[in-house]
N, C-alpha and C positions, 0 to 999 in steps of 0.2 A: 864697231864690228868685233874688236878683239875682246871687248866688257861684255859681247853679249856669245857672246863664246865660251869666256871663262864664268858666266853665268851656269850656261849649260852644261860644262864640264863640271861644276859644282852639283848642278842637281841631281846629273847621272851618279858620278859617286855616291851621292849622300842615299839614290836610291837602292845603289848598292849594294854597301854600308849595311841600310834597313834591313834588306833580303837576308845578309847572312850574317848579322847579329842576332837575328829573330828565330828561333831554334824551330817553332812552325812554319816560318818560311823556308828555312832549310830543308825540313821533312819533306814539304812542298815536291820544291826543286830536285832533291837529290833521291830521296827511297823510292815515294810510287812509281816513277816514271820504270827504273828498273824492273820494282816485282811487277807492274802489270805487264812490263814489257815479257817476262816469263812466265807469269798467268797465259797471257793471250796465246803467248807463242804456243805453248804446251797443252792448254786445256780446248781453246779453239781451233777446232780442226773439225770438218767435213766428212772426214776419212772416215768409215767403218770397217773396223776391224773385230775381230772375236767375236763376233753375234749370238749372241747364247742361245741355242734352240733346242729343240725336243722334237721327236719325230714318232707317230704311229706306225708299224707295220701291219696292215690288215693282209697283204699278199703273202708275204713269206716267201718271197722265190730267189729263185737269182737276178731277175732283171731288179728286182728292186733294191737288193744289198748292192746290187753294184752301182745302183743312181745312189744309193745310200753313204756306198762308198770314194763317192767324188764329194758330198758335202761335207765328211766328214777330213778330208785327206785339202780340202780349203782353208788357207789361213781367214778366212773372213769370215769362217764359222767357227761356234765350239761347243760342241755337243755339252747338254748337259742332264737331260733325264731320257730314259725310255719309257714311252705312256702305250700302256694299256688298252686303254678304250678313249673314245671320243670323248666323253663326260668329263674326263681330266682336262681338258681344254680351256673354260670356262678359269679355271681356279689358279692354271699356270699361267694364263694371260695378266690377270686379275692382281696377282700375287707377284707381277712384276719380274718371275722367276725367268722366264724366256722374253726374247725378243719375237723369235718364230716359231710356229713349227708346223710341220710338213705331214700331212696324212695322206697315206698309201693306200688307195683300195684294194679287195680281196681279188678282182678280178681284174688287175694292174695284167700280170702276165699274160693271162688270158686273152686279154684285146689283144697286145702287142704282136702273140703268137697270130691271132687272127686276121692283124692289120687292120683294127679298128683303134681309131684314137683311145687313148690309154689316162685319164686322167688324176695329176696329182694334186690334192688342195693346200697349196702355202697360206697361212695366216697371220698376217703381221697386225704386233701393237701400232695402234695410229696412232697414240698418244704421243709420242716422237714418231711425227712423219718426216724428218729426215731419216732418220736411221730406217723406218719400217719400207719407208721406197728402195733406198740405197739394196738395203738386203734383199728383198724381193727381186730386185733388179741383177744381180750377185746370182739367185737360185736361179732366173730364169734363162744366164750362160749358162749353169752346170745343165739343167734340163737343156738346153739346145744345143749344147757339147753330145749332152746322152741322147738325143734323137737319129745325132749323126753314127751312133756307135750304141745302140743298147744291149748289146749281147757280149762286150766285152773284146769283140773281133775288129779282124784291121776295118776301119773304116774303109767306106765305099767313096769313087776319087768324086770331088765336090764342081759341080757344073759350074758354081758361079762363089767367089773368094773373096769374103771383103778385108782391106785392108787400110786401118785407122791409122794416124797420127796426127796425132795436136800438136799445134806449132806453139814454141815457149813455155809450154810445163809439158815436155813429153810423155812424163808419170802420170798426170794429173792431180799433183799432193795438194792440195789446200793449203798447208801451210805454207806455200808460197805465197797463193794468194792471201792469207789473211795478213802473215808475216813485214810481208813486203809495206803496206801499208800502214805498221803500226807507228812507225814515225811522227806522222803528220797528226794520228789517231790522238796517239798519245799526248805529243807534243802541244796537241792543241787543249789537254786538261790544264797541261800546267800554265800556259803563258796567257789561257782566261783567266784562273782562277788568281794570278800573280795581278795582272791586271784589272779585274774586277776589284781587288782588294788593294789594291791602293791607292785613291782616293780617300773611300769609303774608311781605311786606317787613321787617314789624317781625322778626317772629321770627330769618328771616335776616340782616339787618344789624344783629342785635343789642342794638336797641332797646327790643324788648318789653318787656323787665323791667323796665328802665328806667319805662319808661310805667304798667304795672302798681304800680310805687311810688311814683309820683305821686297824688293827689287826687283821683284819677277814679273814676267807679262803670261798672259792665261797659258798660250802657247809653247811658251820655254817649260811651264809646270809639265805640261801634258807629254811635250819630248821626253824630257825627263825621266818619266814616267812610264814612258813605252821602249824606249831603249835595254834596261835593262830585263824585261819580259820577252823582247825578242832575242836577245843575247842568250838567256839563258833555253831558251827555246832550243834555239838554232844548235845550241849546244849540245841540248837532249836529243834532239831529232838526229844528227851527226851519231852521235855515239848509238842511239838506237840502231841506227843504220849500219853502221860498222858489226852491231851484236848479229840484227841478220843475216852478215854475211858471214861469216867466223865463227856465232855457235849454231846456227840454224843451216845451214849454206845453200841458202836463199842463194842462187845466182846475180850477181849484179854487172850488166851487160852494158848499163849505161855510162854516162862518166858524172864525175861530181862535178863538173862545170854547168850540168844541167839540174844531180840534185840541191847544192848549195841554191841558185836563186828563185827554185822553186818552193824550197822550204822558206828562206828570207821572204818572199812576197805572199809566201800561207801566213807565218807567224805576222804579217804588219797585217794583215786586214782582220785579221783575231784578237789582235792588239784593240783595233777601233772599237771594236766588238765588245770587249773587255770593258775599256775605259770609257764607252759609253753605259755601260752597265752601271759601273764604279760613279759618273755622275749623276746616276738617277738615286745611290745608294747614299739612304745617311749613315749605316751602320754596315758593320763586317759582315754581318749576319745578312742581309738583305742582299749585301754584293754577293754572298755563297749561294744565297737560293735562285739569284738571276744567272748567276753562271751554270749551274745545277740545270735550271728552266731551259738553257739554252745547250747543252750539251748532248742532251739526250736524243733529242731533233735533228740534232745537227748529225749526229751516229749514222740513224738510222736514214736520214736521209742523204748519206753520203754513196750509199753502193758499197762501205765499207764491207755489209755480211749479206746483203740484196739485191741485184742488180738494181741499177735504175730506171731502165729498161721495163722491169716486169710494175712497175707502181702506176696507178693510172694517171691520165695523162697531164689531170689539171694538178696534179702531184709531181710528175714529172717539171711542169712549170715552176713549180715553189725552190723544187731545189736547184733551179737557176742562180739562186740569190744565198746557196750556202757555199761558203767557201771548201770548204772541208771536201767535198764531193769534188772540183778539180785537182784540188792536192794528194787524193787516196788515187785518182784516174792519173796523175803525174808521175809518184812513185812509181808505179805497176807498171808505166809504158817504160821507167828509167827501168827498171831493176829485170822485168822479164823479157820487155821487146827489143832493149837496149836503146832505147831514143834519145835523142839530143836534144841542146837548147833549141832552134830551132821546131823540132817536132813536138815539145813537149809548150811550145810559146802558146799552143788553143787553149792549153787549160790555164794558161800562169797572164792572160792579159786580164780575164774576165776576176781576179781575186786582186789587180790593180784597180780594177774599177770600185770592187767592192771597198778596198781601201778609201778611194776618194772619195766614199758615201760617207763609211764611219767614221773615220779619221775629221774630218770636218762637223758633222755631226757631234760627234763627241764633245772636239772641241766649245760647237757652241751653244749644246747643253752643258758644258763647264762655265764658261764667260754667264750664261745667265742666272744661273745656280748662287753664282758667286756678288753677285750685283744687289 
């Protein structure tokens, strides 16, 4: 027991060792996880703010400088041309210059005075249908702010009063949401890509064989080999986590007794993942484009930027079988809802099981690989 211990103890070092004498595996480990971790945080966001738009006045009155002057006194707008005629439309769309913009008919006042509906036409770029709903959605408070008040007088008292709030992102920032989740996000580039490629190193630099006629049994190799991938994982994921709460200030309501073994049992079944990858690879390059293959899916099929909710439904079935998609749904419930080990055990049994697919698997596409 104790030889085959100090076996292990050997491999884990020596894969150690490999990691950070290899100036690309360092790169690995140490820079992206960072910058993407401030890419995401900062460029991925939901939020619209400053909407560049342009607006016609065909009215010229007062009712309409003062609907005018509630988009422009919005931070989610910011004027940026006055047009003319309608024919400019076409060119400002076209030309990327505007997001929106807002055309006022001449007989805008006139209905209003009359009590006949009064109509104003918003036109958004669909080319970004997040942002073109988002704003449109933005204009048609200010328009139902202006119906209760168009003349600039006290409003009249409101029959019936609704009153919102969301429970655990009060604001409704996105960067909560996306934030919160980049952990696991992340996390999981680096300890495939660490994983996939290491195997795949030995074979190409030569060393395999080597390794193979040494004292080892297939299983001690493959421990070996996944230990210091999840170590360093669990490492990035931590300290990712720690940036969302202290530079982003992400809320974190939950406690690290529940996010430590949710990330530990994300990183082992990504491990399996990995090192099953790494023994179908004979080269580094094969192990990069199976981890590559499998990253992107696993994104997108997580709910990371989609619900998974809105995918249909023999889709929703597939991403039963990605890990990723319980560990982005673990964070979110630690960090916003505050959940515990206990409440967070739905999503963190089903990536033990996933484990015991690849992890085994792996293993015994290694032993025949090897044979």
């Amino acid at each position: 027991m104790k030889t085959a211990l100090r076996r292990l103890w050997t491999l884990i070092l020596k894969e150690f060792m490999l990691i950070l004498r290899d100036p690309k595996s360092r790169m690995v480990v140490i820079s992206p996880p960072i910058l993407q971790f401030f890419l995401f945080g900062y460029a991925a966001t939901f939020d619209v703010s400053h909407v560049r738009y342009a607006y016609l006045d065909e009215s010229r009155s007062a009712a309409s400088r003062t609907l005018l002057a509630a988009f422009d006194g919005s931070d989610a707008f910011e004027l940026t041309d006055v047009l003319q005629s309608p024919q400019q439309f076409d060119a400002m769309i076209d030309a990327r210059k505007v997001a929106l913009i807002i055309h006022i008919g001449q007989s805008f006042e006139r209905d209003l005075a009359a009590g006949r509906p009064a109509q104003v036409q918003i036109i958004g770029d669909g080319r970004n249908s997040n942002v073109a709903t988002v704003a449109i959605g933005y204009a048609g408070e200010i328009v139902e702010a202006f119906n209760r008040d168009p003349w600039g007088a006290s409003a009249m008292p409101e029959t019936v009063r609704l009153v919102d709030r969301a429970w655990y992102n009060s604001n409704l920032l996105s960067r909560w949401f996306i934030v919160s989740a980049l952990a696991a996000t992340i996390g999981m580039v680096i300890v495939l890509l660490l994983a996939s490629l290491s195997v795949a190193r030995e074979r190409e630099f030569g060393t395999f064989d080597q390794l193979m006629v040494a004292p080892f049994r297939p299983w001690e190799i493959l421990v070996g080999k996944s230990v210091p991938g999840i170590a360093f994982g669990l490492l990035d994921g931590l300290l990712l986590s720690l940036g969302a709460i202290y530079w982003f200030d992400v809320p974190f309501r939950g406690t690290f007794m529940a996010l430590v073994p949710a990330l530990l049992v994300f990183f082992v079944s990504i491990v399996g993942v990995g090192l099953l990858i790494s023994s179908l690879s004979l080269t580094m390059q094969q192990g990069l484009l199976g981890a590559f293959t499998f990253i992107m899916p696993s994104v997108i099929l997580s709910g990371f930027a989609t619900p998974v909710s809105n995918m249909p439904e023999w889709l929703q079935t597939v991403t039963l079988v990605n890990p990723l998609r319980y560990a982005v749904h673990a964070l979110r419930d630690i960090f916003l809802q505050g959940a515990d080990l206990p409440q967070v055990w739905p999503q963190i049994w089903p990536m033990i099981l996933i484990a015991c697919v690849t992890l085994p698997l792996a293993a015994w596409m290694f032993r025949n690989r090897t044979e």
